[in-house]
C-alpha positions as CSV (number, residue, x, y, z in Angstrom):
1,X,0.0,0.0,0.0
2,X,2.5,2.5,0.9
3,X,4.6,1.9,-2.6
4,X,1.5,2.5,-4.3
5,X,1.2,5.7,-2.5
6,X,4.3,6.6,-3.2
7,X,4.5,5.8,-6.3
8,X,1.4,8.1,-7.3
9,X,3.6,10.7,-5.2
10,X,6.6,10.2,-7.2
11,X,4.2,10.6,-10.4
12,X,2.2,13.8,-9.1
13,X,6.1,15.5,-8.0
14,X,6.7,14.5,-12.3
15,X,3.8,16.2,-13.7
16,X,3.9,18.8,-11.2
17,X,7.2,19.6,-12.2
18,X,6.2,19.7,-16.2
19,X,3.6,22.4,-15.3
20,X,6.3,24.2,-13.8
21,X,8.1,23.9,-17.4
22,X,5.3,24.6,-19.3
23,X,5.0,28.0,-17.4
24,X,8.3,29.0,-17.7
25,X,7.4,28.1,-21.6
26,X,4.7,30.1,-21.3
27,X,6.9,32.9,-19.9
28,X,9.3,32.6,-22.4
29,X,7.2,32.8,-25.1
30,X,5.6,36.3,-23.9
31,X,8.5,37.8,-23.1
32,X,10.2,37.1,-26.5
33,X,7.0,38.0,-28.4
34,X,7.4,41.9,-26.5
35,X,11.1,42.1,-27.4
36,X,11.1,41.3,-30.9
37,X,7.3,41.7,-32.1
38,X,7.7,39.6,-35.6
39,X,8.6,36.4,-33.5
40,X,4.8,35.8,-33.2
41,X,3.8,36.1,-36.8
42,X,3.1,33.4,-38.5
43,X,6.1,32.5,-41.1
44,X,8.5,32.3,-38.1
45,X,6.3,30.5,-35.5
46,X,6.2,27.9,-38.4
47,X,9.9,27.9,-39.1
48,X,10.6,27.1,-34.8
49,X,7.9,24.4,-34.9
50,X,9.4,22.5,-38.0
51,X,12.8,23.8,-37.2
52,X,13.0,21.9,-34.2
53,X,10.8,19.0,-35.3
54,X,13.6,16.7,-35.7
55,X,15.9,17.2,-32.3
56,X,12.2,16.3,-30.6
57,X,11.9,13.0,-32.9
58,X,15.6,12.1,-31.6
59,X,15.0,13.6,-27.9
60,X,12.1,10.8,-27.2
61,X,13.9,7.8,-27.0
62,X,17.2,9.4,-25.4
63,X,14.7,10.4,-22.9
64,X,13.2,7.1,-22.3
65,X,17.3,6.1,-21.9
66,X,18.2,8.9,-19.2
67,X,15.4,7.7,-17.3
68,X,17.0,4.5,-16.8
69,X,19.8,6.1,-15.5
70,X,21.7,5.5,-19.0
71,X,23.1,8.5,-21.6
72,X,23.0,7.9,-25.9
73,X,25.9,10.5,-27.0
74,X,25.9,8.4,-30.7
75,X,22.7,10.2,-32.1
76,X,24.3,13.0,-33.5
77,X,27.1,10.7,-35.8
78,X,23.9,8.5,-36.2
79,X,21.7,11.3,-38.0
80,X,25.1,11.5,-40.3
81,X,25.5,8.2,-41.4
82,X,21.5,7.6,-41.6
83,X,21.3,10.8,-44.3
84,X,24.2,9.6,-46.2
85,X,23.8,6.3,-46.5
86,X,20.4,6.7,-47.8
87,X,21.5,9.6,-50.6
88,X,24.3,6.8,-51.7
89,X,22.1,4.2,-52.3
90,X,19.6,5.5,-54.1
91,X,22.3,8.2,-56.2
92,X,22.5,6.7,-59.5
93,X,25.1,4.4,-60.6
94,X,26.9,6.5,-63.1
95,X,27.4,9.1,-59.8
96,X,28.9,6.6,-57.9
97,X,25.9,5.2,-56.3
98,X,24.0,1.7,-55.8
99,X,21.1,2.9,-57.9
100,X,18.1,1.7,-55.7
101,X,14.8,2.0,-55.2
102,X,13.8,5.2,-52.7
103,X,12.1,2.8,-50.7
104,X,14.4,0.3,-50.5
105,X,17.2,2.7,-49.5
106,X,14.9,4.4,-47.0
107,X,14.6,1.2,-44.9
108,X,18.4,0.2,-45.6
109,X,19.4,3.1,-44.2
110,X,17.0,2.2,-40.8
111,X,18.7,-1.1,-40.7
112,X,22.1,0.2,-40.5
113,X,21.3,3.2,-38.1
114,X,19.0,0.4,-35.9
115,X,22.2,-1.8,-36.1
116,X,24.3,1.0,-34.2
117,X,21.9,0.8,-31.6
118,X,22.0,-2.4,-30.8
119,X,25.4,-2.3,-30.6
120,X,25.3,0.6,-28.4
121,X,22.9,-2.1,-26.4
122,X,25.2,-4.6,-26.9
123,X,28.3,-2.8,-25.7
124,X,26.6,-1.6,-22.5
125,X,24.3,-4.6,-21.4
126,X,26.6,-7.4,-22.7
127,X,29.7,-6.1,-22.1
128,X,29.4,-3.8,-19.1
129,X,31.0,-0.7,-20.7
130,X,29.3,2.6,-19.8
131,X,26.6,3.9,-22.1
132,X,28.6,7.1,-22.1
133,X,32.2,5.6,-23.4
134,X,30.2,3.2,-25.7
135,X,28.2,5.7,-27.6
136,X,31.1,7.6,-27.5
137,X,32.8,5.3,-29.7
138,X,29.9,4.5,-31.8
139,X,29.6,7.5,-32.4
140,X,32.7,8.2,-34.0
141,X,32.3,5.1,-36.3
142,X,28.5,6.3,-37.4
143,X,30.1,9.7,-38.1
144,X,33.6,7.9,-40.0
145,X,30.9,6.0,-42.0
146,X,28.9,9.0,-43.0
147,X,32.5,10.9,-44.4
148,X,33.4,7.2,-46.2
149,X,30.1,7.5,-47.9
150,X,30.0,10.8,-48.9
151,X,34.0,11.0,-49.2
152,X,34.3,13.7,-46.9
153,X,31.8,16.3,-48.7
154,X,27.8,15.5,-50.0
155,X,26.2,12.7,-51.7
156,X,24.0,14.9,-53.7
157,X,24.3,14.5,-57.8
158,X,22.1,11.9,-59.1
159,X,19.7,11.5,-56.2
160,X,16.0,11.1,-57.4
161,X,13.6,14.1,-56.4
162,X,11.7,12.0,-54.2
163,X,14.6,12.0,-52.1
164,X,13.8,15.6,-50.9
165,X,9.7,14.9,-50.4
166,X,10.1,13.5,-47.0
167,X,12.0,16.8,-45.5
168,X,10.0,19.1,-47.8
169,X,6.4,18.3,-47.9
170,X,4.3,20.6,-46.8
171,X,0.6,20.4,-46.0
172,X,-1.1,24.0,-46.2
173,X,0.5,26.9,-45.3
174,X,1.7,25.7,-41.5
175,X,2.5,21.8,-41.8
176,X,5.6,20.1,-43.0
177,X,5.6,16.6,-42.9
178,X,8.4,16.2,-40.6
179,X,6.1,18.5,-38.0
180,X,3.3,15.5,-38.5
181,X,5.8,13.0,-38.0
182,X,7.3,14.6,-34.5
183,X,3.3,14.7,-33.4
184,X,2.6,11.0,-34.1
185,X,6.4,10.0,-32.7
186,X,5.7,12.5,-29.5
187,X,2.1,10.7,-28.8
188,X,3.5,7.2,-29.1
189,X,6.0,7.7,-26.4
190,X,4.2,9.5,-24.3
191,X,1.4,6.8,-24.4
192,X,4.3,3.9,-23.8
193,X,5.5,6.2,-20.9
194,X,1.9,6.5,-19.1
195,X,0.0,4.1,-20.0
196,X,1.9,0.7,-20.3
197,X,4.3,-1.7,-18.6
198,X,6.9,-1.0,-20.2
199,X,7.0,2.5,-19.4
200,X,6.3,1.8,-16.0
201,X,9.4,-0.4,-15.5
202,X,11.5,1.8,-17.5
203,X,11.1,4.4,-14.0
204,X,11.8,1.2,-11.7
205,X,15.2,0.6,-13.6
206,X,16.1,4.1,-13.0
207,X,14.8,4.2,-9.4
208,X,16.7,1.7,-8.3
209,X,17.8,-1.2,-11.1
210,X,18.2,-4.0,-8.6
211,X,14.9,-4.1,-6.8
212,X,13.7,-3.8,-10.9
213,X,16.0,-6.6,-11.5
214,X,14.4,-8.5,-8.3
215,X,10.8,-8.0,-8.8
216,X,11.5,-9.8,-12.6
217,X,12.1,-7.1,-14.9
218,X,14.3,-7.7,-17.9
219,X,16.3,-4.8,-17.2
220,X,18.7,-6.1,-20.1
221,X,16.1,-6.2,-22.8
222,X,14.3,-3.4,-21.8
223,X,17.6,-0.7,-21.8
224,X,18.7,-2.5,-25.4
225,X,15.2,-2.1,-27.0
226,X,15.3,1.9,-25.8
227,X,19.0,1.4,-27.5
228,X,17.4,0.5,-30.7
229,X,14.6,2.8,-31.1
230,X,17.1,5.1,-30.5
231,X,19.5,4.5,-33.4
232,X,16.0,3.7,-35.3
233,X,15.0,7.3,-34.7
234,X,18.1,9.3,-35.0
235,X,18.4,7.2,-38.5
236,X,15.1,8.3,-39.4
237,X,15.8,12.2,-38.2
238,X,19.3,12.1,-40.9
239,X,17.3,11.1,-43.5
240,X,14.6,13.8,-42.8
241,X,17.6,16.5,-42.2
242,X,19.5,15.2,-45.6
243,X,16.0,15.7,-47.0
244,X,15.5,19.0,-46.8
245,X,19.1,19.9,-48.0
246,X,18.4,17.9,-50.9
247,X,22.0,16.0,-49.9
248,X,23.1,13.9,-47.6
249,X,26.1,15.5,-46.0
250,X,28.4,13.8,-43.5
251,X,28.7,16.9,-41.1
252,X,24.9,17.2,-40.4
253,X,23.9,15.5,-36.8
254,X,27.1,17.7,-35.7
255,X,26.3,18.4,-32.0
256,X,23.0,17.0,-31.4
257,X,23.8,14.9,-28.8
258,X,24.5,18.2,-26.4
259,X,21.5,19.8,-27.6
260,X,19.2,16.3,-27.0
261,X,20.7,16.3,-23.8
262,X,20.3,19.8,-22.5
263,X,16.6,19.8,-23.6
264,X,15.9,16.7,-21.8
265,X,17.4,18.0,-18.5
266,X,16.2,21.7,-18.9
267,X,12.5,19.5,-19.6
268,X,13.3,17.4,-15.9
269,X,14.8,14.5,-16.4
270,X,17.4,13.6,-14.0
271,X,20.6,12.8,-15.0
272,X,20.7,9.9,-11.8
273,X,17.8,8.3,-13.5
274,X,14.0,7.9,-12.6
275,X,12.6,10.8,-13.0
276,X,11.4,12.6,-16.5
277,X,9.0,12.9,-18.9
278,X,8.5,13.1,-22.9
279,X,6.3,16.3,-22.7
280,X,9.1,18.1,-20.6
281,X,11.8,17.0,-23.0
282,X,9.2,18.8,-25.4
283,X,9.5,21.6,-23.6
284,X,13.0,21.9,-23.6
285,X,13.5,21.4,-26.9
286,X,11.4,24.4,-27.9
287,X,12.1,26.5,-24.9
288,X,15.8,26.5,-26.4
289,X,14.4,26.9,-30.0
290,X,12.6,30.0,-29.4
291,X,15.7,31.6,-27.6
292,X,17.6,30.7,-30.9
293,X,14.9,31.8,-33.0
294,X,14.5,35.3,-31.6
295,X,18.6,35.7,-31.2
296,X,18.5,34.9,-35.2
297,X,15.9,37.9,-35.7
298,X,18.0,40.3,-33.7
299,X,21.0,39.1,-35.5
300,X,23.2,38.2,-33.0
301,X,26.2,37.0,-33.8
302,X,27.0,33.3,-33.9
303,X,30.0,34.1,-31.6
304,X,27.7,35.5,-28.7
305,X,24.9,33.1,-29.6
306,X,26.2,30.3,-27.4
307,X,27.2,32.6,-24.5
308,X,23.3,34.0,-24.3
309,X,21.5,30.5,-24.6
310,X,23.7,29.0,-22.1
311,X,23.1,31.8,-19.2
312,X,19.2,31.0,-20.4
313,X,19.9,27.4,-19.9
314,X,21.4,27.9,-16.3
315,X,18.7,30.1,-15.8
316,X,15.8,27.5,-16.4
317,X,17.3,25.1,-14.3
318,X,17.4,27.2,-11.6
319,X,14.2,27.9,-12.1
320,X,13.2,23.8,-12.2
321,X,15.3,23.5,-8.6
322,X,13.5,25.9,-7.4
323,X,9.9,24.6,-8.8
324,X,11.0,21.6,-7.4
325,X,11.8,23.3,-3.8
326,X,9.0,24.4,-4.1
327,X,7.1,21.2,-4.4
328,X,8.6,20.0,-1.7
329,X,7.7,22.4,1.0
330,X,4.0,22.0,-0.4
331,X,4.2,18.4,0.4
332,X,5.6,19.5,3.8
333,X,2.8,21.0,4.8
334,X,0.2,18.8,3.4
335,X,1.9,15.7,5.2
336,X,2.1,17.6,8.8
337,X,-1.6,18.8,7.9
């Protein structure tokens, strides 16, 4: 009875904690719309939205990951490899190419990017190396594989149009198709997060991994299936990105994983494990677009760019310890109530 009631506890500090995040969101988005006006209009709310599409896709399962207490730095040499691969083998043969089908280099290009992942699962839950120096090391060969492929430059003459329909289709005057792809990817996880097993014992790993372990959770196959979808979706996010260049270039992807990262922890997810959400790492990840947005629009340089979003950064996280100080001392009271 009392883990029950603490677990709804531990669940209630979570979402109380997202509100928080979704204020400061809130917040952000007010105060940026009074200090440079053409933030809210239309053409430039679209470009954040779809701008930032593709770090959410690859945020989701990195997430799921951090909850359990374990880190993927191999997404950004991932989105790479995934974008060239697929431009090389459906370039044309003459070009230096394999000549496929679209389709079949779409899901070619999956297979490999999966494959990293589970060797990124392999590495960690077979071999006992940390997920931090594994995907450190897979990243580097996802990222060597992508400047192999595309010889150090682009794989870009002689790939079919449909190549660029993914990254570029747009439905009215607001939608891209990577936008509807983020939505359907965001309410997947979030459902697997709250509403089954599996996202329940992914929050008893990162609790505490050896009562999970006792009380018969797979901890091994859980971690490497979060492993997988994760080189699964960082795959699919290169191909989107190389879509909308038209190429598939091998430096694309280049710091993603700090990016993925500090969205997921400015959204609440601890870096200990067993605490987080997919709708805070949501938040993060636009939170930090919208402060590079509106940065862009003044036209801040790209040398003081970095110095402004991290003071915001620090900022919002003080902000989260103190929301969740906050939440603490209101428990306080309610329990001596």
């Amino acid at each position: 009875m009392d883990g029950n009631k603490k677990k709804g506890l531990q669940l209630s500090e979570q979402g109380r904690l997202t509100l928080w995040m979704f204020g400061l969101l809130i917040i952000v988005l007010i105060v940026l719309a009074i200090v440079q006006p053409a933030f809210l209009t239309q053409g430039n709310l679209r470009n954040v939205v779809n701008q930032n599409a593709v770090l959410v896709i690859v945020s989701m399962s990195v997430t799921m990951l951090m909850i359990t207490g374990n880190f993927d730095l191999s997404i950004g040499g991932i989105i790479g490899m995934g974008g060239v691969l697929c431009a090389w083998f459906c370039q044309s043969v003459p070009q230096g190419g394999a000549g496929l089908p679209y389709g079949v280099a779409f899901v070619l290009s999956l297979l490999a990017c999966t494959g990293i992942g589970w060797l990124n699962g392999f590495l960690t839950m077979r071999l006992g190396v940390a997920s931090v120096i594994a995907t450190l090391g897979t990243m580097s060969i996802a990222r060597g594989i992508a400047y192999i492929g595309a010889s150090g430059s682009m794989v870009e003459l002689g790939v079919p149009d449909v190549f660029k329909v993914v990254g570029r289709q747009e439905f009215g005057s607001f939608l891209t198709l990577p936008f509807v792809i983020m939505v359907i990817i965001v309410i997947a996880f979030f459902f697997v997060e709250t509403k089954t097993v599996f996202g329940q014992k992914i929050y008893l790993i990162g609790a505490n991994i050896k009562a999970a372990q006792l009380s018969g959770v797979k901890v091994r196959k859980q971690i490497n299936t979060l492993f997988i979808l994760s080189g699964l979706l960082s795959g699919l996010a290169g191909i989107i990105l190389a879509s909308k260049l038209g190429a598939g270039d091998c430096k694309v992807g280049l710091e993603y994983e700090f990016n993925a990262v500090v969205a997921i922890i400015l959204g609440g997810t601890s870096i200990a494990g067993g605490r987080g959400t997919v709708i805070g790492t949501v938040i993060g990840v636009f939170i930090i677009g919208m402060i590079s947005n509106t940065l862009n629009l003044f036209g801040a340089s790209t040398e003081w760019q970095p110095i402004v979003k991290g003071l915001v950064i620090v900022g919002a996280i003080l902000f989260q310890r103190f929301a969740m100080g906050f939440g603490d001392r209101h428990k306080l009271r309610l329990e001596a109530a």
